[in-house]
N, C-alpha and C positions, 0 to 999 in steps of 0.2 A: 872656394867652391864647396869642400864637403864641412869647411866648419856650418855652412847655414845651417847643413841638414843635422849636422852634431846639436845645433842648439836650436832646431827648429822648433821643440815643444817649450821652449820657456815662453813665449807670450801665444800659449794655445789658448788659452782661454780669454783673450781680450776681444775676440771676434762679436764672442756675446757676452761682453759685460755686465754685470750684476750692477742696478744701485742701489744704494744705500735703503736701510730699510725706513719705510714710512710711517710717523707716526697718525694713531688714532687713526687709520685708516683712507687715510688723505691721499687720494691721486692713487690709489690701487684700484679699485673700480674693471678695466678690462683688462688688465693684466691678470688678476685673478682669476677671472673668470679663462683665460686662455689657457692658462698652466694650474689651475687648480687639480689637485689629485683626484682621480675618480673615489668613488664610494667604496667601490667594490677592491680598493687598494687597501692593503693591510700595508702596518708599519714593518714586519718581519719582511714581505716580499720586497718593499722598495729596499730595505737594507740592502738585501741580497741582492739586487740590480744597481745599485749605484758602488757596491762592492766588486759585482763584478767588471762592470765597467771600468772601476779604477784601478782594475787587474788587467784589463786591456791593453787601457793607456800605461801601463808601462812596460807591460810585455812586446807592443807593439813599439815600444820607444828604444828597445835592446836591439841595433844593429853592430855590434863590434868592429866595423871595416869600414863602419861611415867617415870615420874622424882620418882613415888613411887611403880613401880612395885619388886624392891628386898624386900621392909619392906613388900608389899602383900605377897609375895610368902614366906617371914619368919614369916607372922602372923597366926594367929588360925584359918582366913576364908582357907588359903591353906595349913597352918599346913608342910610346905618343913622344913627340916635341912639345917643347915648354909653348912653342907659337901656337901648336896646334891645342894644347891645351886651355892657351888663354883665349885666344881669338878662332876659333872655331866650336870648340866644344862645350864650354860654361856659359858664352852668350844665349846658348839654346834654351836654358834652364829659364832665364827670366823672359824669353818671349812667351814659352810653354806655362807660365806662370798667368801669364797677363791674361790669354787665352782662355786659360780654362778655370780663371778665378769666378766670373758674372754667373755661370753655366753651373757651377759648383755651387754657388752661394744657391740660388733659387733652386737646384734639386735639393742640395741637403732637405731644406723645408719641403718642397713640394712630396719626394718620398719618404718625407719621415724619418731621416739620418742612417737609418743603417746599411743600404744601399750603396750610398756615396762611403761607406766605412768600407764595405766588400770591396767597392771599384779603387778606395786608399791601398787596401791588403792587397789586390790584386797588382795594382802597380809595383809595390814593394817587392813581390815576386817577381814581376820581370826589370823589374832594375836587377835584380843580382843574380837572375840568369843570363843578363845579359853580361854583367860582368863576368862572370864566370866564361860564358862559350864566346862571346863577342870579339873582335879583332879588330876590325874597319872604323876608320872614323866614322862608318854612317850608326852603327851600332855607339857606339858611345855617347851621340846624339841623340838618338835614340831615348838611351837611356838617361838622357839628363831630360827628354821630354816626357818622361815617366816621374823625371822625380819633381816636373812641374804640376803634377796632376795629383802628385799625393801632398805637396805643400796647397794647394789649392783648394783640396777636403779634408783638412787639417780643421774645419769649421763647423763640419759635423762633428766631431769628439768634441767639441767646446761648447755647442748646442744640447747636445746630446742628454747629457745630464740634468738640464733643468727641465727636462719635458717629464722628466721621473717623479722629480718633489715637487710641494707646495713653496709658493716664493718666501717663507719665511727659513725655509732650509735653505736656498742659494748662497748665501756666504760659505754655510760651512762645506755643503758639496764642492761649490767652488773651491774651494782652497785642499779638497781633497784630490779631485783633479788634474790640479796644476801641481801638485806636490807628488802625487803617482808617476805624472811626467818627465819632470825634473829628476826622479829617482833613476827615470830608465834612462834619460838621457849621463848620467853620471855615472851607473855601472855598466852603459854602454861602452862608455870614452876609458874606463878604466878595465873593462874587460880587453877591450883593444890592443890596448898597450902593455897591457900582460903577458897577455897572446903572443906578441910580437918582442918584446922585451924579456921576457923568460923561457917563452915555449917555444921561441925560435922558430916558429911557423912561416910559412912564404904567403904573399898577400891571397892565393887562390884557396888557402887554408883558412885563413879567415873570412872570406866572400862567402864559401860555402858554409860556414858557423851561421855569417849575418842572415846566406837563403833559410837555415832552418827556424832562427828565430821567426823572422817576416812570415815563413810558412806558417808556423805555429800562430802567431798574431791573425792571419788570416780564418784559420779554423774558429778562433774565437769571437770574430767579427761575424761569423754566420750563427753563432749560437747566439747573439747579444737577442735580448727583447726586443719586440717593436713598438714601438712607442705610439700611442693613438692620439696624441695631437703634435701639432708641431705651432711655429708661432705666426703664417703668412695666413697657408692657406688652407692648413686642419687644423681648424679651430675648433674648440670643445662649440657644442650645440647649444649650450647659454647663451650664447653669443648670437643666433641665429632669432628671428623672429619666428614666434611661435605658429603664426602660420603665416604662407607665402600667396598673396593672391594670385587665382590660376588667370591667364591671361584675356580678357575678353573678345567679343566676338570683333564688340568694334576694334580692338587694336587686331586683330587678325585679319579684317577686313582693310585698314589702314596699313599698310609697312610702313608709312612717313611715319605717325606716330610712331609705332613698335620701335623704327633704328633711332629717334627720339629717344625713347625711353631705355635702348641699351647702350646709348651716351650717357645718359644718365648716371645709369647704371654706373659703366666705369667708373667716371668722375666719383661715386662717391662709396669705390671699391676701396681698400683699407689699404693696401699697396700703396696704391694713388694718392689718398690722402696722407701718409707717412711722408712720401714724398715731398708733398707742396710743405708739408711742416717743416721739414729738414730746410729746404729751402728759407723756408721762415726766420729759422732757429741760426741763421749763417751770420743773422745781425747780431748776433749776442757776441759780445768782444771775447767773453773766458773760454766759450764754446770755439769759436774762430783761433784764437792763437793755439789751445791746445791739438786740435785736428790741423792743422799747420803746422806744427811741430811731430806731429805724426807720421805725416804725407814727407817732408823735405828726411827730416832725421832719420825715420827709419829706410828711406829709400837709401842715405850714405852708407848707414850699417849696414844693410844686408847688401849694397855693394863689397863693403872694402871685407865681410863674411864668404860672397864668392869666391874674391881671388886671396884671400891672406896666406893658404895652402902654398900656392903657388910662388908668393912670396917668399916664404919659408926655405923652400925647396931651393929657391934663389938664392937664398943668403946662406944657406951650408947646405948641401943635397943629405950629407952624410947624417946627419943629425935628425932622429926623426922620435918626436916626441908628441907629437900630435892628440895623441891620445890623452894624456898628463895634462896636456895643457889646455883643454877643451873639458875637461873634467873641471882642473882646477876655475877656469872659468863659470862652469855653469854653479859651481859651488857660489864664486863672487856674486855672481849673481842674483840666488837667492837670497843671499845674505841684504845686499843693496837693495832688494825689492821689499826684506822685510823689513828694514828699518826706514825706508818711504815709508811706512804705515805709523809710523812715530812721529814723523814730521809736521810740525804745527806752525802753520808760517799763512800771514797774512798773502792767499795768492793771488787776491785781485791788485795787490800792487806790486809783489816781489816776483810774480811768475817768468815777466821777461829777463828778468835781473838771472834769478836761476836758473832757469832754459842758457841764457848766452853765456855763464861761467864757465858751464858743464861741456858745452857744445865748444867752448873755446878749450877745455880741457880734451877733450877727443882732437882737435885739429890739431894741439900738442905731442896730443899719442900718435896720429896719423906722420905726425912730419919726421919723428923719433924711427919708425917704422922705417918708411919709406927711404931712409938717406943712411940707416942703421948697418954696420958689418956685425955685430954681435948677434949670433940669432938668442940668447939669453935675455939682452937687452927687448927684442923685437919680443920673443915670446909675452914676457913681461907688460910691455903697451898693446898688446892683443886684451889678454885678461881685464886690465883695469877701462880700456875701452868697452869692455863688455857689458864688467859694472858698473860704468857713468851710463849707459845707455837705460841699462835694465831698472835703474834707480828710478828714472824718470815712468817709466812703464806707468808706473802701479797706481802714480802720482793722475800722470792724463787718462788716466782710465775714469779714474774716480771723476773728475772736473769735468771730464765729458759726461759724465755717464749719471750727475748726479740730480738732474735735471730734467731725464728722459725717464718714461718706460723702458721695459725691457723690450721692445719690439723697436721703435726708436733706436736703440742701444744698438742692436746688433745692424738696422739699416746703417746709421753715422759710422759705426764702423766701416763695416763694408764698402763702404765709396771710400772713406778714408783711404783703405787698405788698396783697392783697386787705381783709385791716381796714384800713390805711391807707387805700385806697380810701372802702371801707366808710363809713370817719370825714369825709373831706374831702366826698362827699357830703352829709351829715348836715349838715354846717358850711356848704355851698352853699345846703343847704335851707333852713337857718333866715336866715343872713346876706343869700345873693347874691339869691337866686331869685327872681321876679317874688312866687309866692305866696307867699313867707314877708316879711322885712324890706324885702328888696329895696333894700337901703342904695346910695350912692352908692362910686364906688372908692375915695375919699379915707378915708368913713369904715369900710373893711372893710379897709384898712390899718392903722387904729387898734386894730378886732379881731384883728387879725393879732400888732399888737405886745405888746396883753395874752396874746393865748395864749403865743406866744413867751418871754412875762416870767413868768406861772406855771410853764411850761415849766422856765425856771434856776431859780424858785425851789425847787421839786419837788428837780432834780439838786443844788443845792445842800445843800439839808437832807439827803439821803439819802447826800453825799459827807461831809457833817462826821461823821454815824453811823457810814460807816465808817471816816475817819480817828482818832475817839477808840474805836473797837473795835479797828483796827490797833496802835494806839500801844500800848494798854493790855494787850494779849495778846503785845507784843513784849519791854513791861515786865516781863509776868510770867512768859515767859521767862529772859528775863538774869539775874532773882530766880534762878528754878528750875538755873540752869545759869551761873552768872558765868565761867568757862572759856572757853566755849562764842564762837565768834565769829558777833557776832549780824548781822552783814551778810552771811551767808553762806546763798544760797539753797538751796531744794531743788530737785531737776532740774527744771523747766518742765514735763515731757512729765507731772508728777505733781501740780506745782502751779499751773503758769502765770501764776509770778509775775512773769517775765518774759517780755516777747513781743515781737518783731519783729512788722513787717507784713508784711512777704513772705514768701516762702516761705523762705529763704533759712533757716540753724540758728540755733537760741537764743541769746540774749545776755544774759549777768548782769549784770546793774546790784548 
């Protein structure tokens, strides 16, 4: 339960993914013009706002008690059962998730992200006052429906920052970003467990640490700038036809015509047309298995990230390292994500191959986990599950994203992320949830390891399909052309058959 929110900021910024940069100015056209910097923007002021933004994100990432709120809530200061903990109280988090994901996505844009940053700070504050005064199981519901609403505007801080620069700066703000993040999310988990591992403090000692930070983080969510375009529906005024014809007498005298014409309208409002694209774009095989592999995989992980606490607590109560190990996790993490970006592998053929090694690797760590008395052992396939997941991150970002605008980018997200949701609800309902099975943590670690193991079987069968489809049409070339040198790619920008993870130029393998 509170690992998710311990590592909530490592894939903050995949909401609105960056692609790669374009050469010679190919296919930048409305993107530009959407996020291009005003005139009247100096290069000192934007420093200082995308500085101080990245002082946000990680002030606002320092909660010290996040990483030990399941052993709070099973200790004598709040006195919950392990039942009531798994099946009453963490299912609420991912309903409050799914809810207030759609709602979120379209204010961020609509008022311009810092809004939806106040109503994140503002939930953060009442999550740990409710920890703090809260008793009743209705309050600790409560507050896990609080902390569905601040993973939910966790999209505005990921947006946020490209509405600042011009799209040739997005890499590098981005990776300032996610590294500010990461930073709080690491001397959060390490502050915690200091706290509690040295200064010997009781868990209400450190709740009220995490209220002052979250406070603190909230005052600087009201100072942040406000940003004058966003990417739906404030759109810089380039973008607008330079004039708007006023309506005529005959369409006012006509409403057939007039509700004609604001069909029209929609139909060919940019939303709208985003949409029928996305829809378009579901044909493309690399597009489809990467957002499929987003949608199943991440729904496992931030499953088995709810209850793994709970786990824990199961396999030694006494033993409480949370902090340590949630640290040392978001460390693997980074690490796995940056060396994705070195990765130079042909993935229009080996993608399935990779996706179902990794994914068979996690259902290894899930079954270790699950059937494990060692909580050493168990800490241990927590971590490395962390970093097979995070590895692939950086990997489907890219392959999703390299092919889209940046408007595009963060729509294909967003549906991504919302049936994910969708799905880990549906799997809370029938598994965790009081009404449904209501299983114990040990055995929804079992389900966890069966999904995971259909999961590579799936990527497996559909990698061997395309490895004897690859072979075989590379066969019947060489036939058709023995001259011909068959290692020899076509450009990337046409086939992508090679691909870097960064942005950085192509590489032929």
């Amino acid at each position: 339960m509170a690992a998710d929110r311990a590592a909530a900021g490592e894939d903050v910024d995949v909401k609105t993914p960056l692609p790669p940069p374009l050469e010679d100015g190919e296919g930048r056209g409305d993107a530009e013009a959407a996020a291009a910097p005003c005139p009247a923007e100096d290069g000192g002021k934007l420093t200082c706002s995308v500085m101080f933004l990245c002082f946000y994100g990680f002030m606002s990432s320092i909660r010290p008690g996040e990483s030990f709120i399941t052993p709070n809530l099973l200790s004598s200061e709040k006195n919950f059962t392990r039942e009531q903990v798994t099946n009453e109280i963490t299912p609420v988090l991912t309903y409050s998730y799914m809810a207030v994901l759609v709602p979120a996505f379209l204010l961020t844009d609509l008022l311009r992200y810092k809004p939806v940053l106040i109503i994140q700070g503002i939930s953060h504050v009442v999550i740990w006052v409710l920890m703090l005064l809260g008793a009743t199981l209705l309050h600790m519901q409560l507050m896990e429906f609080f902390y569905g609403i601040t993973m939910a505007c966790r999209v505005a801080y990921s947006s946020y920052i490209f509405s600042l620069v011009s799209p040739s700066l997005y890499q590098r703000v981005a990776g300032y970003s996610r590294s500010s993040v990461l930073l709080g999310v690491f001397v959060s988990s390490v502050l915690g467990q200091l706290c509690l591992s040295l200064g010997d403090i009781s868990y209400h000692t450190l709740d009220t640490i995490s209220l002052g930070f979250v406070s603190f983080g909230l005052a600087l969510a009201c100072c942040l700038p406000w940003p004058k375009r966003s990417l739906f529906f404030n759109r810089t005024k380039s973008r607008e036809p330079a004039e708007k014809a006023a309506p005529s007498e005959t369409d006012e005298m006509n409403p057939t015509r007039a509700g004609v014409s604001l069909t029209a309208n929609w139909k060919e409002s940019i939303f709208v047309q985003m949409l029928l694209e996305v829809w378009n774009m579901v044909k493309r095989p690399n597009l489809r298995l990467w957002s499929l592999w987003w949608i199943f995989n991440s729904t496992g992980y931030y499953l088995v990230l709810f209850y793994v606490h709970i786990l824990w607590n199961k396999v030694q109560s006494t033993t409480n390292y949370n902090g340590a190990v949630e640290a040392a996790a978001t460390l693997l993490s980074a690490i796995t994500s940056f060396m994705a970006g070195f990765a130079k592998i042909r993935w229009n053929v080996w993608s399935e191959l990779v996706i179902g090694g990794i994914t068979a690797l996690q259902a290894g760590m899930l079954l270790v986990m699950g059937t494990t008395g060692n909580i050493w052992i168990c800490y241990s396939c927590y971590i490395l599950f962390r970093g097979f997941y995070q590895f692939l991150v950086p990997i489907a970002t890219f392959q999703i994203a390299s092919s889209l605008t940046k408007e595009l980018c963060a729509l294909v997200f967003g549906i991504n992320t919302f049936l994910g949701t969708v799905l880990k609800s549906i799997i809370n309902l029938i598994f965790s949830d009081k009404r449904g099975l209501g299983l114990d943590v040990e055995s929804q670690f079992r389900i966890y390891f069966i999904y995971f193991t259909l999961l590579t079987v799936v990527y497996l069968i559909s990698a061997a399909v395309v490895l004897v489809r690859h072979f075989r049409n590379r066969g019947e070339e060489e036939e058709a052309s023995p001259d011909r040198l068959h290692t020899e790619l076509t450009p990337v920008s046409m086939t992508s058959e090679a691909e870097p993870l960064s942005n950085s130029q192509n590489v032929k393998t």
